[in-house]
One Martini backbone bead per residue (centre of mass of N, CA, C, O) as a GRO file, in nm:
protein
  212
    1UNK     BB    1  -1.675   2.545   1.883
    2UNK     BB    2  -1.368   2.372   1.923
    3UNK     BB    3  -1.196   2.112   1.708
    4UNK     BB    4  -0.945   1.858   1.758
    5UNK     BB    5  -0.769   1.652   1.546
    6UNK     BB    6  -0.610   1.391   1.728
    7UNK     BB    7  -0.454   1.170   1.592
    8UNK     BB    8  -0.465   1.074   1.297
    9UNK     BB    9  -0.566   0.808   1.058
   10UNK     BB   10  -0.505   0.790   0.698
   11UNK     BB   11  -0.669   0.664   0.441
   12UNK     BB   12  -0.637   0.598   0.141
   13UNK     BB   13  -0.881   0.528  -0.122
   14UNK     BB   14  -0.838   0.374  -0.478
   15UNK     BB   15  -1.014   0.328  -0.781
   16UNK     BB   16  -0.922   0.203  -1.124
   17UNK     BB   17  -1.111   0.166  -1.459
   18UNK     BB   18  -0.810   0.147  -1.593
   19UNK     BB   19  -0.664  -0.180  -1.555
   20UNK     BB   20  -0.693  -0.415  -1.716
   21UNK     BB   21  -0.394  -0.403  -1.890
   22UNK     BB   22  -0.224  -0.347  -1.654
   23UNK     BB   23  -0.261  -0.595  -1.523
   24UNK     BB   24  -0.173  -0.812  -1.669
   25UNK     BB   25   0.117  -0.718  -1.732
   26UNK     BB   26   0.173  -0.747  -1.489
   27UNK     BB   27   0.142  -1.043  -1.437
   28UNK     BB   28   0.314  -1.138  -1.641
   29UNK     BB   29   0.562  -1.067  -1.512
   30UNK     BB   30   0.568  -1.174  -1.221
   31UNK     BB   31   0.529  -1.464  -1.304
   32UNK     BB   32   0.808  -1.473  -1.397
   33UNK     BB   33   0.988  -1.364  -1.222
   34UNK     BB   34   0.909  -1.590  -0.978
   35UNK     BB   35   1.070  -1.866  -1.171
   36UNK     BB   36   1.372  -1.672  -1.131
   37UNK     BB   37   1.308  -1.587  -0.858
   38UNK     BB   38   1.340  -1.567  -0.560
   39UNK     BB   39   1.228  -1.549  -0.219
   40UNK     BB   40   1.131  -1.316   0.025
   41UNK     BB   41   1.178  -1.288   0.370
   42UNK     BB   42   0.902  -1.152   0.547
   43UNK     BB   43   0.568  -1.168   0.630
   44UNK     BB   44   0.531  -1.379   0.480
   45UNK     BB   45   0.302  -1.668   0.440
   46UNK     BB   46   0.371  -1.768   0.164
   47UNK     BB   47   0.477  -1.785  -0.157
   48UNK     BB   48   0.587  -1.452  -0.310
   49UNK     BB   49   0.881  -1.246  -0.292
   50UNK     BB   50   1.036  -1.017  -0.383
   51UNK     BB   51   1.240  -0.747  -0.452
   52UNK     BB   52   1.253  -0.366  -0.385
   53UNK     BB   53   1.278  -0.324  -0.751
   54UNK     BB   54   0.994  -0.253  -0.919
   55UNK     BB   55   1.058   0.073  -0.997
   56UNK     BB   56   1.358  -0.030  -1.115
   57UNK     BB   57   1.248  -0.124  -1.367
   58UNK     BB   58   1.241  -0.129  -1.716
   59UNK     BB   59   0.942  -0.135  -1.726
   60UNK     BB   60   0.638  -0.036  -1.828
   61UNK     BB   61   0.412  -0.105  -1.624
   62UNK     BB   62   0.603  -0.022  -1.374
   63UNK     BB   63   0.595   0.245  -1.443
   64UNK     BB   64   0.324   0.345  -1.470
   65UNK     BB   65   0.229   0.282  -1.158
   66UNK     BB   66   0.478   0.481  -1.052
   67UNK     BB   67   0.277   0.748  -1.111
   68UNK     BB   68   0.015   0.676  -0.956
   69UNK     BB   69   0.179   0.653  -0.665
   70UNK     BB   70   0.301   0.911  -0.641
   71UNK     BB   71  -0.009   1.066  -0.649
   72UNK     BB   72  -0.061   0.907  -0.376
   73UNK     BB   73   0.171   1.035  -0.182
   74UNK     BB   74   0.102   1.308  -0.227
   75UNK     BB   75  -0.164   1.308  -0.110
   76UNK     BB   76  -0.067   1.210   0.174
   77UNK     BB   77   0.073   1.467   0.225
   78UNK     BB   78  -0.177   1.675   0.231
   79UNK     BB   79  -0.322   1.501   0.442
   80UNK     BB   80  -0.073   1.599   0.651
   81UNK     BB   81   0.059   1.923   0.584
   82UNK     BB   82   0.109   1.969   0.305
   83UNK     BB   83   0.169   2.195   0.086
   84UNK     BB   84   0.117   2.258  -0.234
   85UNK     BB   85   0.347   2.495  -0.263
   86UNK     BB   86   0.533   2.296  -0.194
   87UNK     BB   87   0.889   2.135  -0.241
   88UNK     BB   88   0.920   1.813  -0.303
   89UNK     BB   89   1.076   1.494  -0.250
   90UNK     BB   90   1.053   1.165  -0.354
   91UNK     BB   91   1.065   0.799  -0.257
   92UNK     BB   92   0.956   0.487  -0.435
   93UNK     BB   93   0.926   0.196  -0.313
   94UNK     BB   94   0.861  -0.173  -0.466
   95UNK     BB   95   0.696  -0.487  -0.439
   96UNK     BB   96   0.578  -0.856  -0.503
   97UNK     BB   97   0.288  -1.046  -0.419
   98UNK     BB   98   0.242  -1.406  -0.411
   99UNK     BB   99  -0.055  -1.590  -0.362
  100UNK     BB  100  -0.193  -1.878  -0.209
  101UNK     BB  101  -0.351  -2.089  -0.091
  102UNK     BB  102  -0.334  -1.952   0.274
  103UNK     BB  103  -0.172  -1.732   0.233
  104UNK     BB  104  -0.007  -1.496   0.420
  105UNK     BB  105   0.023  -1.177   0.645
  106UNK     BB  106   0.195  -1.029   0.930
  107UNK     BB  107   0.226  -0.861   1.144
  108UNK     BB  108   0.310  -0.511   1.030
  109UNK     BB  109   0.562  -0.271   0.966
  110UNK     BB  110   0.713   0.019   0.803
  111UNK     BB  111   1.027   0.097   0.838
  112UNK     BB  112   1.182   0.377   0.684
  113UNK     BB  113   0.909   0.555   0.659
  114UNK     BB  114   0.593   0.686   0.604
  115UNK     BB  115   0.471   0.568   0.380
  116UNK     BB  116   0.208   0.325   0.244
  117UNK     BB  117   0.091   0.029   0.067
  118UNK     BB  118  -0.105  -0.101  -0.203
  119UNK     BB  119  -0.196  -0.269  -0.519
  120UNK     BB  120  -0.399  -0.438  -0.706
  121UNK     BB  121  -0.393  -0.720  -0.967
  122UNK     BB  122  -0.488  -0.965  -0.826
  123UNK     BB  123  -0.770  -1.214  -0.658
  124UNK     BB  124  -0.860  -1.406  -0.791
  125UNK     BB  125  -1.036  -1.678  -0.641
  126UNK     BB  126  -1.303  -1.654  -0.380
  127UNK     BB  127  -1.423  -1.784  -0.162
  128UNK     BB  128  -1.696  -1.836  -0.046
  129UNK     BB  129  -1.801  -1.748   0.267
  130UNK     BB  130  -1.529  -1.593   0.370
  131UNK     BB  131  -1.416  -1.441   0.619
  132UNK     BB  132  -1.187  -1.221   0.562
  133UNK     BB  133  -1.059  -1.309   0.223
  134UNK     BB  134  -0.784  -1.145   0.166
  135UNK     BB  135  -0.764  -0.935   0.373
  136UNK     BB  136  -0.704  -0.637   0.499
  137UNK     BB  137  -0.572  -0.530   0.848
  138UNK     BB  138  -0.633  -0.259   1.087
  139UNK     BB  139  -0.464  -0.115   1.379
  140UNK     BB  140  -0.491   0.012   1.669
  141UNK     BB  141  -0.260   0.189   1.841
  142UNK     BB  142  -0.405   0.296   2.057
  143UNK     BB  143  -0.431   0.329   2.343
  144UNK     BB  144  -0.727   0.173   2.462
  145UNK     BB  145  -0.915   0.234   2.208
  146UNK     BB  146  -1.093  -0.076   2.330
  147UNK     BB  147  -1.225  -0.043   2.634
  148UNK     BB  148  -1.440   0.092   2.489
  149UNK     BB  149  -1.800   0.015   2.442
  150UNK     BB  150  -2.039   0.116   2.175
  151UNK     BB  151  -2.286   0.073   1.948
  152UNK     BB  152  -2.325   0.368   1.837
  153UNK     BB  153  -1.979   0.374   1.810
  154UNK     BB  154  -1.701   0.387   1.673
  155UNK     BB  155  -1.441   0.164   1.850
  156UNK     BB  156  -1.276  -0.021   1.703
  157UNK     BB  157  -0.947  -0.130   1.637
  158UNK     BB  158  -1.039  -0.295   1.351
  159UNK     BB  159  -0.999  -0.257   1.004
  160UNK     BB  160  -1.117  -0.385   0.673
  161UNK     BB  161  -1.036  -0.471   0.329
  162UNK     BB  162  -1.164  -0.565   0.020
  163UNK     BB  163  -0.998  -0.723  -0.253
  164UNK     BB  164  -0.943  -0.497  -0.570
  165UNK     BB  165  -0.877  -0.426  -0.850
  166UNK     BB  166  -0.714  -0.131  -0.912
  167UNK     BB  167  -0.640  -0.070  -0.647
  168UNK     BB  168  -0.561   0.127  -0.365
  169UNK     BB  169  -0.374   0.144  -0.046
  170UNK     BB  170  -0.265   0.376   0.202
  171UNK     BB  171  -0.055   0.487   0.484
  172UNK     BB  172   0.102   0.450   0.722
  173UNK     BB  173   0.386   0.293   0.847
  174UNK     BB  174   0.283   0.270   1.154
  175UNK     BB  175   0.076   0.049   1.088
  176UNK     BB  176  -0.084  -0.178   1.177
  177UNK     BB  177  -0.076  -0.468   0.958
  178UNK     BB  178  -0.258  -0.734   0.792
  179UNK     BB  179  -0.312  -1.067   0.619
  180UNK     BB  180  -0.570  -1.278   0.536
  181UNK     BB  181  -0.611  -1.551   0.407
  182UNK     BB  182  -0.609  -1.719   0.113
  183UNK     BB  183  -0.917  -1.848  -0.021
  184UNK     BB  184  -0.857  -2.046  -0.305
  185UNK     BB  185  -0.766  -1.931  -0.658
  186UNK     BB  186  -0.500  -1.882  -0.779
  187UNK     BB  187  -0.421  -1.512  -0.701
  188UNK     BB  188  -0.263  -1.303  -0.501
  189UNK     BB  189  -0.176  -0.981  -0.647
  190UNK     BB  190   0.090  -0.725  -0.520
  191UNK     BB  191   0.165  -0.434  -0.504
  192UNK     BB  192   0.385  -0.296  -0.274
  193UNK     BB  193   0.495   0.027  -0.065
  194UNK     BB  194   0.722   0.314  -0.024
  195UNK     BB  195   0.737   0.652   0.110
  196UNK     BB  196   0.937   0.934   0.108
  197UNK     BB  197   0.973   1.261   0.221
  198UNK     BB  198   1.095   1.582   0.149
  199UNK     BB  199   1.179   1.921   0.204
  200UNK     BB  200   1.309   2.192   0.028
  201UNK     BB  201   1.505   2.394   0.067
  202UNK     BB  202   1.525   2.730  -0.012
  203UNK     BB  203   1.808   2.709  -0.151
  204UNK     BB  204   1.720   2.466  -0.340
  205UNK     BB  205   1.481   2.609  -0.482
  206UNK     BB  206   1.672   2.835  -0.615
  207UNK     BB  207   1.862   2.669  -0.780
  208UNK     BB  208   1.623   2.561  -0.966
  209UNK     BB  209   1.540   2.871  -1.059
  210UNK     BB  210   1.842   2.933  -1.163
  211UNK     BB  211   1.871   2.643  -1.391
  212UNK     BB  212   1.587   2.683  -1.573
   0.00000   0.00000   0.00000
């Protein structure tokens, strides 16, 4: 019997639990930067939304997550079909939002990009006992994919992710996902990603090979 994986849509979730000490150095800069920055009118209702150069600062902080983000996207390409032996070039942009209670990210993709991302530095106090609390949720883009409903069969339309420091999500950047209101104290700070990816052409490969 053979099965085939038709239009598969892939999140990578990792959590970090070194990420103590890189998560206050981000907070404490991107607070700093918000004081100075205006925010940009974005997907954003509400808070502070940075401008897409957050990886292209010179700061120590912001370069470290830039490395790990880089090999989560290195990852995304090989679960789409990226061969590992393949030499590909990647650029990726990201900014910076910071919520604060009742704000929220309106229904949204990213266009002119692969993948994107975000990452959890951190997510204030989050009040008790409210259903999807500052969560992201994923919406089924395919058409009618909600149509039949079985109990015993995940047919669900959309799934969400509850918001946890040092985490990373990943995903198609065509895949439509909102976050719902952050209902607390303090900040829910993440910093979001695009991600693009270029395949090497093999003379270009060999020019590499051969001016090394």
């Amino acid at each position: 019997m053979k099965q085939h994986s038709l239009f598969p849509i892939r999140v990578i979730e990792e959590t970090w639990d070194d990420t103590e000490v890189l998560n206050a150095e981000l907070l404490r800069e991107l607070l700093q930067a918000e004081r100075m920055e205006a925010s940009q009118k974005k997907s954003n209702a509400g808070g502070w939304h940075s401008r897409e150069n957050i990886f292209e600062r010179d700061v120590p902080c912001f370069q470290d997550l830039k490395k790990r983000i880089d090999k989560v996207c290195i990852a995304m390409a090989n679960l789409y079909g990226a061969r590992k032996d393949e030499t590909y070039t990647q650029s990726v942009g990201a900014w910076a939002i910071i919520t604060r209670d009742r704000g929220y990210n309106y229904h949204h993709t990213h266009p002119n990009s692969i993948f994107s991302g975000c990452y959890y530095v951190s997510i204030g106090e989050l009040t008790e006992n409210m259903p999807y609390n500052a969560q992201i949720e994923f919406i089924d883009p395919h058409i009618g994919g909600s149509m039949v409903w079985c109990p015993t069969i995940n047919t669900s339309p959309r799934h969400s992710f509850p918001p946890k420091p040092g985490s990373v999500y990943a995903f198609p950047s065509w895949l439509p996902h909102f976050v719902h209101p952050f209902n607390g104290t303090g900040e829910r700070v993440i910093i979001a990603f695009n991600c693009n990816i270029r395949l090497q052409r093999p003379d270009e490969r060999m020019r590499e090979l051969t001016t090394t």
